[in-house]
C-alpha positions in Angstrom: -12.8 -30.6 9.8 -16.1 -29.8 7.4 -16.2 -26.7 10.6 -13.1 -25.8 10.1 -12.9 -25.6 6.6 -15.9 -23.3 6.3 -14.9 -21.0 8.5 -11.4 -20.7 7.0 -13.5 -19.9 3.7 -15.4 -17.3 5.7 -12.5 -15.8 7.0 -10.9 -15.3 4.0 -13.3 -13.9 2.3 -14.0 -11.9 5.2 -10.2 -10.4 4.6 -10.9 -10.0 1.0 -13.8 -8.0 1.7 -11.9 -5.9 4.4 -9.1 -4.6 1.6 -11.5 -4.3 -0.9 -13.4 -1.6 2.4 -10.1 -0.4 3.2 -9.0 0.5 -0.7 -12.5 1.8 -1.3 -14.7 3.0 2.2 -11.8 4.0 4.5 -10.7 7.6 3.5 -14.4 8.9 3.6 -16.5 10.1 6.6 -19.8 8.8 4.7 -18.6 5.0 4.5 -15.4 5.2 7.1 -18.2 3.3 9.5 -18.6 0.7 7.1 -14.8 0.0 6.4 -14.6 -0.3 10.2 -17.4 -2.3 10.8 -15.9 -4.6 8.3 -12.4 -4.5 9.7 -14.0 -5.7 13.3 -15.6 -8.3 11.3 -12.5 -9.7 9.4 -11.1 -10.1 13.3 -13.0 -11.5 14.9 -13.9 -14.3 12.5 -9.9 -14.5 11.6 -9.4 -14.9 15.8 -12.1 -17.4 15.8 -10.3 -19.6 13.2 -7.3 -19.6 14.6 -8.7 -20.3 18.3 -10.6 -23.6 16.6 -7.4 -24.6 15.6 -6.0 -24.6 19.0 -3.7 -22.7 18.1 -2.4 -19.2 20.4 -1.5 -15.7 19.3 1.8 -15.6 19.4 4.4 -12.7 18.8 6.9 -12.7 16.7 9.9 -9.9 16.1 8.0 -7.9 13.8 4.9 -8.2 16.5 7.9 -7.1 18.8 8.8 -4.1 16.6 5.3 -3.0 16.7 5.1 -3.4 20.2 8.1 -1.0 21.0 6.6 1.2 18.2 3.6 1.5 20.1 5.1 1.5 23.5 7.0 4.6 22.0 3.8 5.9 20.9 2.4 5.8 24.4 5.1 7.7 26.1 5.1 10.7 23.9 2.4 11.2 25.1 4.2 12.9 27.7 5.0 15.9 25.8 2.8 15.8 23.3 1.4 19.3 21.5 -2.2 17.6 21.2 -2.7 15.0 23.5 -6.3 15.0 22.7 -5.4 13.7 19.1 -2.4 11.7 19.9 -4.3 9.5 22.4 -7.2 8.8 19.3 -3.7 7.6 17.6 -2.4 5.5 19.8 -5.9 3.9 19.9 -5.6 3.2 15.9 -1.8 1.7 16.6 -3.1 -0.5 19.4 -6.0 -1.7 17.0 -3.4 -2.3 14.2 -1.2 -4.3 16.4 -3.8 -6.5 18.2 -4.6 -7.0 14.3 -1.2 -7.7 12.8 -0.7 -10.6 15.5 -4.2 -12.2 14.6 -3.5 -11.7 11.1 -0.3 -13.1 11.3 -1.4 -16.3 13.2 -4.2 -16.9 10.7 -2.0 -17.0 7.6 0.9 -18.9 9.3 -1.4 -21.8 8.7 -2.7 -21.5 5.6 -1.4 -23.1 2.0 -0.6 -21.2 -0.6 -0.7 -18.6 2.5 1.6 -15.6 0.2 -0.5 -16.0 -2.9 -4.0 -15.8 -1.1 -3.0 -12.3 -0.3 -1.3 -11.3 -3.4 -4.9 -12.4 -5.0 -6.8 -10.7 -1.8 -4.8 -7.5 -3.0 -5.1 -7.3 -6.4 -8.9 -8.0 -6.3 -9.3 -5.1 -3.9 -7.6 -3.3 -5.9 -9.7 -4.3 -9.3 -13.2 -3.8 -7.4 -12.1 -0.4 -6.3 -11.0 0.7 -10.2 -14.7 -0.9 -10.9 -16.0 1.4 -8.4 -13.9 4.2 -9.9 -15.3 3.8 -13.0 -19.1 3.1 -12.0 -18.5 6.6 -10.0 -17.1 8.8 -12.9 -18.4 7.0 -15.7 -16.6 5.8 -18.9 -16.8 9.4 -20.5 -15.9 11.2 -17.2 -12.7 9.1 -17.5 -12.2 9.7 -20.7 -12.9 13.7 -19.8 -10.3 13.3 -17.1 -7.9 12.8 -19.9 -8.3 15.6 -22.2 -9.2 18.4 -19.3 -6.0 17.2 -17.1 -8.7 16.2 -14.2 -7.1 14.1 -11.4 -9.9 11.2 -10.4 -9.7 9.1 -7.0 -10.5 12.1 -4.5 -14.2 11.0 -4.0 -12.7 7.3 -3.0 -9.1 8.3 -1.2 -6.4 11.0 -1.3 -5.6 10.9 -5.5 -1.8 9.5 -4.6 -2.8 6.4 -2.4 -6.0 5.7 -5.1 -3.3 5.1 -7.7 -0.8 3.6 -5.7 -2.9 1.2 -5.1 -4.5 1.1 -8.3 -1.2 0.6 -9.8 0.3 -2.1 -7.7 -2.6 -4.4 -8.2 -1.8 -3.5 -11.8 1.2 -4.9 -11.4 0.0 -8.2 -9.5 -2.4 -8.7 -12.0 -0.5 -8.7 -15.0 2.1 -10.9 -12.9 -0.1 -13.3 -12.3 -0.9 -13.3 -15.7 1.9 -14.0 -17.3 2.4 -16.9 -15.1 -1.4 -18.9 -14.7 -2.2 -17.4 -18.3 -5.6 -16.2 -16.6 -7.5 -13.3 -18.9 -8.9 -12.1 -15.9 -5.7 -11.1 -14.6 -5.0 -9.2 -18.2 -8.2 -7.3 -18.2 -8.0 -6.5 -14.7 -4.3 -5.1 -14.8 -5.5 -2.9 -17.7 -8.3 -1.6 -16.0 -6.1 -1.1 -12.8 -3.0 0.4 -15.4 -5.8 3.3 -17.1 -7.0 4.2 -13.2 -3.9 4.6 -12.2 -3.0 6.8 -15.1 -5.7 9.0 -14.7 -5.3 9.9 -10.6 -2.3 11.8 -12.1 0.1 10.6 -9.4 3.5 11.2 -10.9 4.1 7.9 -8.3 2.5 5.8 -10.5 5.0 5.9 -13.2 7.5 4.8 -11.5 5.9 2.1 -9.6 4.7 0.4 -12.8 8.0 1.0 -14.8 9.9 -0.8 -11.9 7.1 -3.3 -11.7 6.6 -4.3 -15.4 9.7 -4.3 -16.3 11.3 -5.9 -13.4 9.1 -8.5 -13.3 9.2 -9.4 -17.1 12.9 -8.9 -17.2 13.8 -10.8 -14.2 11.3 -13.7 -13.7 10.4 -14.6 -17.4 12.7 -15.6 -20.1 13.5 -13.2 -23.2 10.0 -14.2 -25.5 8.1 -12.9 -22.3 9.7 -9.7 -23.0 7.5 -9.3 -26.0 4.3 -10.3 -24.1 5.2 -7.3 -21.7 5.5 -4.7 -24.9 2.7 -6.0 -26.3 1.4 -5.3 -23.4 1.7 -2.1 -22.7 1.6 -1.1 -26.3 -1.7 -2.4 -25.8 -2.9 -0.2 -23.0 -1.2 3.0 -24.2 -2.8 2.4 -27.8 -6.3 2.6 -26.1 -5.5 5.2 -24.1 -4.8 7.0 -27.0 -7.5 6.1 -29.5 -9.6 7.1 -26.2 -8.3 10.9 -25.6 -6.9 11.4 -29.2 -3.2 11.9 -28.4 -1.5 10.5 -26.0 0.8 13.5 -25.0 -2.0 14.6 -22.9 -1.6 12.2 -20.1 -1.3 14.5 -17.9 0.5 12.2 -15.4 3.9 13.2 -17.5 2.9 16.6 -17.7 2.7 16.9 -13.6 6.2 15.1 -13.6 7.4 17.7 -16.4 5.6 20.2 -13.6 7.3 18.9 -10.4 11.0 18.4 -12.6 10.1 22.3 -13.3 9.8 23.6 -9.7 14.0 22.4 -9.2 15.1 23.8 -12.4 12.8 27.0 -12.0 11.7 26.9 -16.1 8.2 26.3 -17.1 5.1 25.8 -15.6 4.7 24.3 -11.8 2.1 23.0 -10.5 0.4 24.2 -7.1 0.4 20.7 -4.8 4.4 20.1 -5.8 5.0 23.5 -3.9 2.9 23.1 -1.5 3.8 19.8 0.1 7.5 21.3 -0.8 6.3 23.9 1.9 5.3 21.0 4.0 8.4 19.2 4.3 10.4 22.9 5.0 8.1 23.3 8.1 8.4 19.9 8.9 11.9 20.0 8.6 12.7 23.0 10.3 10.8 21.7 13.4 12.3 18.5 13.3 15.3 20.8 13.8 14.3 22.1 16.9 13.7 18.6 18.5 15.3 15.8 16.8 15.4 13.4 19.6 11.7 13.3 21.2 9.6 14.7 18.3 6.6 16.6 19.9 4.0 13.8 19.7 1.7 12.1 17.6 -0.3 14.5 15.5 2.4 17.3 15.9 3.1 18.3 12.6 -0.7 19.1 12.5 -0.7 21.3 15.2 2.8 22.8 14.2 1.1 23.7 10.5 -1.8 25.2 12.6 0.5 27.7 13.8 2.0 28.3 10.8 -0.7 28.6 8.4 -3.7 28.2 9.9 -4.2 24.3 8.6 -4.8 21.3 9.9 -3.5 18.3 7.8 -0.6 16.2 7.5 2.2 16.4 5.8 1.4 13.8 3.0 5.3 12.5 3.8 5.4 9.2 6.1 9.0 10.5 6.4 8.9 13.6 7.6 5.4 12.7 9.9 7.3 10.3 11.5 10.5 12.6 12.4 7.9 15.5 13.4 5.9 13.4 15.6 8.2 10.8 16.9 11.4 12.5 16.6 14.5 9.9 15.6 13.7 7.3 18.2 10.5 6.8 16.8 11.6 7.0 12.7 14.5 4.3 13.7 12.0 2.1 15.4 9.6 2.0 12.5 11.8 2.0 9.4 14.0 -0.8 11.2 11.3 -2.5 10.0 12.0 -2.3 6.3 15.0 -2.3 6.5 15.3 -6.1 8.2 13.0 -7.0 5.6 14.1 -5.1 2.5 17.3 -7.7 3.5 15.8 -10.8 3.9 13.6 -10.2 0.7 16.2 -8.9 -1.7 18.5 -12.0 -0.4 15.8 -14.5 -2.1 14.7 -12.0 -4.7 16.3 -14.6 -7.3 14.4 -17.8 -6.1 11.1 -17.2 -7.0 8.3 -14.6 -8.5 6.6 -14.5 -5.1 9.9 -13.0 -3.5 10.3 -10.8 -6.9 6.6 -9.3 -6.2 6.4 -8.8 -3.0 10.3 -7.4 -3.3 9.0 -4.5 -5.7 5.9 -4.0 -3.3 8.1 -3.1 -0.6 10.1 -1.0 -2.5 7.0 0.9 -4.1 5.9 1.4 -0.6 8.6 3.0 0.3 8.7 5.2 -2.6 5.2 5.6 -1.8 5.7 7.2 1.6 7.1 10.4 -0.4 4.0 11.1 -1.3 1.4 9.9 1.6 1.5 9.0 5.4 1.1 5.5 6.0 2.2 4.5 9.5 -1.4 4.4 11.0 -2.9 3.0 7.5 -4.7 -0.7 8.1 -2.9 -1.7 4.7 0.5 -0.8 5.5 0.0 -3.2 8.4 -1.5 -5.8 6.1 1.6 -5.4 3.8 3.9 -6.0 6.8 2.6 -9.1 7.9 2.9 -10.3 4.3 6.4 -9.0 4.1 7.6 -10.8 7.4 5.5 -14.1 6.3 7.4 -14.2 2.7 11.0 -13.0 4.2 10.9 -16.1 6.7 9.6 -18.8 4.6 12.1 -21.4 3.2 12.3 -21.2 -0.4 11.2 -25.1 -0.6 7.7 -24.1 0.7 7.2 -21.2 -1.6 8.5 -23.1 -4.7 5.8 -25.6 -3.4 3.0 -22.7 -3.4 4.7 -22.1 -7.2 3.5 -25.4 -7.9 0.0 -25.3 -6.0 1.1 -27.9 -3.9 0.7 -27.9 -0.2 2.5 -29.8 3.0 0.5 -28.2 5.4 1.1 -25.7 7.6 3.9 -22.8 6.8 6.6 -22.8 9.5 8.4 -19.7 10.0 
């Protein structure tokens, strides 16, 4: 049991350690080895736990919905445009679902199995605002301000650094309110001014939902106050830091973005271009609506067009591009069984409430990035699936840190 016991301890932190890779290593060729090396790691000491335990990998329906997505996968393959890249793809899908099922298996059984990743992410997302800020410095930050630099390209694409920045803002200053923990506080401020400062115009909606529906929904009325205080708080420094807080420039690029659909005032560059984007993507779409043209299509459709090779930094339209409708069904069937379940129990608990606005950030979230090969979205998932079919006695037991054993779901 002492065996067991250790190696549960080693495997969690080894899946602490992987998001905390995945948030900050993943993005970049220099460290993309070590993120990996890490995520092998996290695995294979997660599949070892759970083969201790006696226990077998079994699927589940959201295994099963992976599974068909990848199945999917593997026959466009048929008429893919770049078979070459789509076949390095399907690879990542296969690794993500042999993942997901050992992932799954290993939480099943574990107390307090939704808050232990609710904790793993917002950690990840507190050492990778420390390693923001030991990258650009406290004046660089402060310089990212006042010069309207965006911050989070030398870690990951500037959109997913403060996405993820900003919903471990939001965990954190949950978990605050509700274990009374400074730790969380400081840490959800840190996480609040990093997310500000990659200029995503994403963030400010994810933490107006987040903040206020937490505070409004889970807490009574004089919690309200802690939440303006709160913020107050954060904005205050923000502007004793910069000098006036009308320079965040995070409003001024949603003032930008508003201004490319009413055609006044200034616009900024990236709004048009990924506008561009999704009107290629689109219009090709068009053309084949069914099959799609194969994983990494839009890429190679782009190529044509432009002469560039990228994505479209839109899950939405990637996935009708590449997959065509069969494939965009398949994967957004997903959510949507699971944007049901979890807005069905959003009332019976803050774990539901939490991991109901994550969802709903990440799908806001796909707007603005690609996600459908990401190791996190997969992580997110499993956590989804593992809240939306737990009973609401055992998660009001994990409320109360109290623990019957295993989770049955």
């Amino acid at each position: 049991m002492k065996y067991n016991s250790l190696l549960n301890d080693i495997a969690y932190i080894s899946f602490i350690l992987n998001l905390i890779s995945i948030y900050c290593f993943s993005a970049k060729v220099a460290t993309v080895d070590l993120a990996n090396i890490i995520f092998g790691v996290n695995t294979i000491v997660m599949l070892t736990f759970v083969v201790c335990r006696n226990n077998r990998v079994k699927l589940v329906k959201i295994h099963l919905y992976f599974f068909v997505l990848f199945l999917w996968a593997n026959i466009s393959l048929l008429w893919s445009i770049d078979i070459e890249s789509a076949i390095s793809k399907v690879i990542t899908l296969s690794l993500l679902f042999i993942y997901s099922c050992i992932m799954y298996e290993y939480f099943k059984y574990q107390d307090n199995a939704i808050r232990k990743i609710l904790i793993a992410i917002y950690y990840a997302g507190l050492v990778m605002s420390l390693y923001a800020l030991w990258i650009y410095t406290p004046s660089g930050i402060i310089d990212a301000f006042t010069t309207q630099t965006r911050l989070g390209t030398e870690i990951n694409n500037a959109n997913v650094f403060g996405i993820n920045a900003a919903l471990s803002a939001v965990i954190g200053f949950t978990f605050y309110l509700y274990y009374s923990k400074r730790i969380y506080l400081f840490g959800s401020i840190l996480c609040l001014i990093m997310a500000l400062v990659s200029g995503s115009v994403k963030v400010l909606v994810i933490l107006f939902i987040g903040y206020l529906y937490i505070v409004g929904k889970v807490y009574e009325k004089k919690k309200i106050w802690s939440s303006v205080l709160f913020l107050s708080f954060s904005f205050l420094i923000i502007d004793f830091l910069i000098g006036d807080t009308g320079s965040i420039f995070t409003l001024q690029r949603m003032e930008e973005i508003i201004n490319v659909f009413t055609g006044e005032g200034a616009t900024n560059h990236s709004t048009l271009l990924r506008l561009f984007y999704i009107k290629v993507g689109f219009e090709a779409f068009l053309n084949n609506p069914i099959l799609g043209y194969g994983l990494e299509g839009f890429a190679t459709i782009l190529l044509h067009n432009i002469g560039e090779v990228t994505y479209s930094h839109n899950n939405y339209i990637e996935m009708l591009v590449n997959l065509g409708l069969v494939g965009f069904i398949i994967y957004y069937s997903i959510y949507s069984k699971l944007f049901k379940k979890l807005f069905k129990y959003t009332g019976k608990d803050i774990f539901t409430k939490l991991i109901f606005i994550i969802l709903v950030s990440k799908l806001f979230s796909d707007i603005a990035s690609v996600s459908y090969y990401s190791k996190e979205t997969y992580i997110l998932l499993v956590l989804y699936y593992i809240c939306s079919t737990n009973t609401v006695v055992i998660l009001n037991n994990e409320l109360n840190g109290s623990s019957d054993g295993e989770i049955k779901c």
